[in-house]
N, C-alpha and C positions, 0 to 999 in steps of 0.2 A: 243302718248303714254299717258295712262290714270296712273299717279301713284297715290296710293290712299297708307296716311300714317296717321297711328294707333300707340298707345301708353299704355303701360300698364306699371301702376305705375312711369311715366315718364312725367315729362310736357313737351312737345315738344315747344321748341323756335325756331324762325324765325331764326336763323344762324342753327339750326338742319334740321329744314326742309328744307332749301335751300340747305344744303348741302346733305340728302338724294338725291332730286331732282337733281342735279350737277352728284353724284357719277352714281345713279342706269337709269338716263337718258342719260347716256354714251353707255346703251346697245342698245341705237336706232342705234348707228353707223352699229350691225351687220344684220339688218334688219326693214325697215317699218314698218313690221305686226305686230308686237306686240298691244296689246291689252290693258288689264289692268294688270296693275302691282298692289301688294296688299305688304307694309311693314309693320311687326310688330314691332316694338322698344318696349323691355320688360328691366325692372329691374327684380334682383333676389338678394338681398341682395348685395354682390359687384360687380356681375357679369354682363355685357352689353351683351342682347340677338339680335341680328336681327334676323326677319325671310322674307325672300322674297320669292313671289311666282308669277311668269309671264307666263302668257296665250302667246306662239307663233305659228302661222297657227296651232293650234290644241295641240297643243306638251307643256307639263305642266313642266317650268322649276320654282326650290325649292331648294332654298340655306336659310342655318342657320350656324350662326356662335355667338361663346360665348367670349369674353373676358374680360379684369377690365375697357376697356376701348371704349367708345359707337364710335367713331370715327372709331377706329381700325376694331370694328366690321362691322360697313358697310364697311370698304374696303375690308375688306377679303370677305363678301358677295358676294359682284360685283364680286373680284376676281373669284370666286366658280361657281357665273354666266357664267362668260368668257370661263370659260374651261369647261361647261355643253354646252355651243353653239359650241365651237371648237369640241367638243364629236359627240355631232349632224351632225354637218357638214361632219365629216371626214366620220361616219357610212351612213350617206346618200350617200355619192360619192362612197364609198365602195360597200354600198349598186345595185347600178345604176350599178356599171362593172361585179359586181357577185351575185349569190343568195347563200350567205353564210349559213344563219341560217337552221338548221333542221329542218326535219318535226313531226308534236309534235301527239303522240297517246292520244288519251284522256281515254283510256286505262288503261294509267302507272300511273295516279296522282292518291294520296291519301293524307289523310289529316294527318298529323300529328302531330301539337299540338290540345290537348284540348281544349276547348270553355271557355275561363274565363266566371266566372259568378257574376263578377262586371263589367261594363261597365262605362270606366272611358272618355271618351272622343266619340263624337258624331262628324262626320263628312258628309257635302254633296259636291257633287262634279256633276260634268256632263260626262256622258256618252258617248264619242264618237261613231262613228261605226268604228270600224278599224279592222284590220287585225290582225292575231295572231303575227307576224314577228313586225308590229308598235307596239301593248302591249306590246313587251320585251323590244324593245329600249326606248322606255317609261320607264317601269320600272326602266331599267339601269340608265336612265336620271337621273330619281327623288331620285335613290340610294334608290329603296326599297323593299325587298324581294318578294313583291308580285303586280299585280296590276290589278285592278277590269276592266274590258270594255266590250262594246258590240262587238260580234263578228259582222263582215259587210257580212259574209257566214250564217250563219244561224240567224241574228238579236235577239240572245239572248246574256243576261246577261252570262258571262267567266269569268275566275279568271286566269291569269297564274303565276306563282311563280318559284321562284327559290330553286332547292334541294339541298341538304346537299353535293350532289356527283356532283356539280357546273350542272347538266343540268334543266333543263327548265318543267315544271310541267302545264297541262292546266285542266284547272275543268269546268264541264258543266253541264248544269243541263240535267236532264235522260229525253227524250223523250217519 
């Protein structure tokens, strides 16, 4: 496991880094594969930010956690880790006995908020191919409304999201 630890407005000390390394390489226990791990350790006037985000076989797990104090914060991170792998696991064995999730029209999505037209934040990421049924548990995973991927049926760029009325929203671009 590659952990790679970042600092923003923070010096990072040798009992800090050891002890990020200590906590957030405790998640090698639930698997080999893990890749690179990326920690952010941020100040914000009194508040301790961690932000973790770990590459596993494909599967983008992202924990953040805030409190007065930076210790506390990485454990609650790892914490949030743990139970994003136990999440994973259980939905995969679920997964495996039945084909639970629906089948999504691409049909029924539409777009519903507006397009800000500030752009405050620039982000790259990598593209899988997967399936529409892996994008949603992805999304669940990372806890986030929506989530960009290649579909592995048709090899384009998909969006699927979450509606307001809890079902499942998939966006495509028009052929």
């Amino acid at each position: 496991m590659n952990i790679n630890i970042r600092g923003k407005h923070i010096e990072l000390t040798d009992a800090l880094k050891e002890y990020v390394m200590k906590r957030v390489g405790k998640l090698a226990k639930y698997s080999d594969e893990f890749m690179d791990v990326q920690v952010t350790l941020l100040v914000e006037r009194d508040r301790h930010r961690v932000e973790v985000t770990a590459l596993l076989n494909g599967i983008i797990l992202r924990g953040e956690e805030e409190t007065e104090d930076m210790y506390s914060s990485i454990d609650m991170v790892v914490e949030k880790l743990e139970r994003q792998i136990d999440k994973y696991r259980t939905r995969i064995n679920r997964r495996m006995r039945t084909k639970a999730l629906k089948d999504h029209d691409p049909k029924q999505s539409t777009a519903a908020e507006e397009p800000r037209e500030e752009i405050v934040r620039h982000k790259k990421f990598s593209a899988k191919p997967m399936s529409v049924e892996e994008a949603i548990m992805q999304m669940n995973l990372v806890g986030h409304s929506f989530f960009v991927f290649t579909n592995s049926e048709s090899q384009e760029m998909n969006v699927v999201y979450l509606r307001n009325n809890g079902d499942y929203g998939l966006l495509q671009p028009q052929t």
